[in-house]
C-alpha positions in Angstrom: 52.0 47.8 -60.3 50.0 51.1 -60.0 48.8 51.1 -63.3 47.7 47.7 -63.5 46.0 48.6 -60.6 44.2 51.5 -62.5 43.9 49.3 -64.9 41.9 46.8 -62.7 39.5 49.4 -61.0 38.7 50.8 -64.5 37.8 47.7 -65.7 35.4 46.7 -62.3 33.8 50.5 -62.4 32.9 50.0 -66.6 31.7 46.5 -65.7 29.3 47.8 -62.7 28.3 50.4 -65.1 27.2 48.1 -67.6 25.1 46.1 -65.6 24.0 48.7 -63.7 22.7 49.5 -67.2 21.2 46.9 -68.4 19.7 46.8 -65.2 17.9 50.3 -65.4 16.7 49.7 -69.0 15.0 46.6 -68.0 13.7 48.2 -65.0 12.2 50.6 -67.2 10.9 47.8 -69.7 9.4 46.3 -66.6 7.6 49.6 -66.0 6.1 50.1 -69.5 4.5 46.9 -69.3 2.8 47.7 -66.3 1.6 51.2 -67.9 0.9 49.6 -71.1 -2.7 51.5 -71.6 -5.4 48.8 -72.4 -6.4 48.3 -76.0 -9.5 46.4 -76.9 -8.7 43.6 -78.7 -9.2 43.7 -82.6 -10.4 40.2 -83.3 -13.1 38.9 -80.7 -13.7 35.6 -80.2 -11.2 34.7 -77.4 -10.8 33.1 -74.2 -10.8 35.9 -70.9 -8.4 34.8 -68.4 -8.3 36.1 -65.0 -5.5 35.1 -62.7 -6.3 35.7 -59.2 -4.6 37.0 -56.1 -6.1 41.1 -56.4 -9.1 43.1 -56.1 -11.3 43.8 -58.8 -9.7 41.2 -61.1 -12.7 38.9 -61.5 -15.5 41.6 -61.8 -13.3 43.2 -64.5 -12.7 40.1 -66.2 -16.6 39.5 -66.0 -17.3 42.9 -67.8 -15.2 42.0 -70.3 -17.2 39.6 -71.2 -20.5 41.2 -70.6 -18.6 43.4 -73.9 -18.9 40.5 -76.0 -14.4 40.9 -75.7 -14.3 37.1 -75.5 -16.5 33.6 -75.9 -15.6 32.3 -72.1 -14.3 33.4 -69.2 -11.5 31.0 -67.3 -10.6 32.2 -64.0 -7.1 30.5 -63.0 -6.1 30.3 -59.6 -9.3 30.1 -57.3 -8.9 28.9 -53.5 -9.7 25.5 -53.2 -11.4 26.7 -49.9 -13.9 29.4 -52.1 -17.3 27.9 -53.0 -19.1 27.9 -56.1 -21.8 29.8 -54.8 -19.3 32.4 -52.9 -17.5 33.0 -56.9 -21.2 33.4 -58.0 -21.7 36.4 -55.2 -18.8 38.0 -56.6 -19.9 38.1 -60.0 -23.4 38.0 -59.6 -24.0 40.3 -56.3 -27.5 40.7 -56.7 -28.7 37.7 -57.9 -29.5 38.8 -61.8 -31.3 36.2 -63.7 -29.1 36.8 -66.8 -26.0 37.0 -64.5 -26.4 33.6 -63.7 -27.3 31.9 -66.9 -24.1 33.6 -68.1 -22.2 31.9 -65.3 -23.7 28.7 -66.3 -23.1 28.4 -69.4 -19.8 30.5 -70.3 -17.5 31.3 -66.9 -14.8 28.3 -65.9 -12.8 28.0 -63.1 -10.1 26.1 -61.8 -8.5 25.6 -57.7 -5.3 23.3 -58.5 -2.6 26.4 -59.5 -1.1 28.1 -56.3 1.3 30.3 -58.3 1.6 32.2 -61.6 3.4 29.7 -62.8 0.4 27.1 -62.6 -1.7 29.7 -63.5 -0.3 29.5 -66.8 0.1 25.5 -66.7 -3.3 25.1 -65.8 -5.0 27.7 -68.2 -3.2 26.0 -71.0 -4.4 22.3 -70.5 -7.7 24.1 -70.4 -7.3 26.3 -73.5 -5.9 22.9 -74.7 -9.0 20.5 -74.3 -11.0 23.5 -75.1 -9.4 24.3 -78.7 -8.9 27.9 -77.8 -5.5 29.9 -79.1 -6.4 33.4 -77.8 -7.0 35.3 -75.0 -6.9 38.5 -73.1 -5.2 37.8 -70.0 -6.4 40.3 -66.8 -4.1 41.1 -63.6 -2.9 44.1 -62.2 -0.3 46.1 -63.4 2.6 45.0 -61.5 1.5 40.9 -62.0 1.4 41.8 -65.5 5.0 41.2 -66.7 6.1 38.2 -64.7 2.4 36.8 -65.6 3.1 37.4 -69.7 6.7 35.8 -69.2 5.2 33.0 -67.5 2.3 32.2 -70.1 5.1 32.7 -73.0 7.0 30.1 -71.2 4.4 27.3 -70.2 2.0 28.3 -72.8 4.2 29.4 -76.0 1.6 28.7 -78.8 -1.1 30.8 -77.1 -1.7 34.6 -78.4 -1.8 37.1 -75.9 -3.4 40.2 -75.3 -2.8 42.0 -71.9 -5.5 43.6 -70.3 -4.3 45.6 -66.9 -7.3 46.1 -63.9 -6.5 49.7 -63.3 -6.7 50.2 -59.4 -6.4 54.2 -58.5 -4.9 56.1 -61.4 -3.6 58.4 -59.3 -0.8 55.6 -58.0 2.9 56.3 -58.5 6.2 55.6 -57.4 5.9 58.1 -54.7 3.7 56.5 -52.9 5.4 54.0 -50.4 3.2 50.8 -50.6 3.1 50.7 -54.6 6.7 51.2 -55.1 7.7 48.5 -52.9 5.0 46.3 -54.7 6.5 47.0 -58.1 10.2 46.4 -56.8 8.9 43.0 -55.5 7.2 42.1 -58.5 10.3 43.1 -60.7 12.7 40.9 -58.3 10.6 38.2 -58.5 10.6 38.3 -62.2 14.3 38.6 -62.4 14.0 35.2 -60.1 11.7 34.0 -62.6 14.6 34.3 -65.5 17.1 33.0 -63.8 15.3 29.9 -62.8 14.5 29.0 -66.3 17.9 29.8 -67.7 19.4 27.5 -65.0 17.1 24.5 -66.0 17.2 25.2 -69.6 13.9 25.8 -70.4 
């Protein structure tokens, strides 16, 4: 009986060991994404996406394309409560001529996704009916994995580039407020998986 109770506890402590394994390197996978340092994108040409929901995300997205990095500029995830002319302010503070034809004729937006999850729905019918296949997709560091594993998903012919909007480079896990944020965003991608391998898809 004693050793099969040996036996037993061995096996539990080498199974919590594994997981807890697994669970560290992708903890770690999760953290290189969200360190990944920006590359500009080789071939031009593409779609800038911005998803919404942190600061600086639009502006950045806009110089992007000011940088000739992409044709358009889709911003996914507005608040159906924001006005045209209030999205204009943000991009176009001071009222520049060019600023504004720019907006005119190259910068979309849509209010219907609430989630990334939408996000990605809804960029894709756009990129769709627009006959796009690339783009640089812009959110913060912590957004950026769940946000890749959720355009992957909903939007699986699509290439990718990531482009992270760098907040205070002097950030890191010491600091209270980020850590937490990056422990949220990492359980919510884990909820992410599991929800998709429980409905197949």
């Amino acid at each position: 009986m004693e050793i099969k109770k040996v036996r037993s506890i061995g096996i539990k402590w080498i199974f919590v060991i594994i997981i807890s394994s697994i669970l560290i390197y992708d903890f770690l996978s999760f953290l290189s994404i969200s360190n990944k340092p920006n590359n500009f994108p080789q071939e031009r040409g593409g779609v800038i996406i911005v998803l919404t929901g942190g600061p600086n995300r639009i502006e950045e997205g806009y110089k992007l394309l000011e940088g000739d990095y992409g044709k358009k500029l889709f911003i996914a995830g507005v608040n159906p409560i924001v006005r045209e002319s209030e999205l204009i302010k943000i991009i176009n503070p001071n009222n520049l001529l060019n600023r504004n034809l720019i907006f005119n004729c190259c910068i979309f937006y849509e209010s219907k996704s609430h989630n990334t999850k939408t996000n990605a729905i809804e960029s894709f019918k756009w990129l769709n009916k627009n006959e796009h296949d690339k783009i640089l997709l812009v959110t913060s560091s912590e957004h950026m994995p769940r946000s890749l594993y959720e355009f992957k998903k909903n939007a699986p012919e699509i290439k990718i580039e990531p482009w992270i909007v760098k907040i205070n480079s002097n950030i890191s896990l010491i600091n209270f407020k980020y850590t937490k944020k990056i422990f949220t965003e990492y359980a919510k991608l884990c909820l992410t998986r599991l929800k998709y391998l429980f409905r197949g898809s």
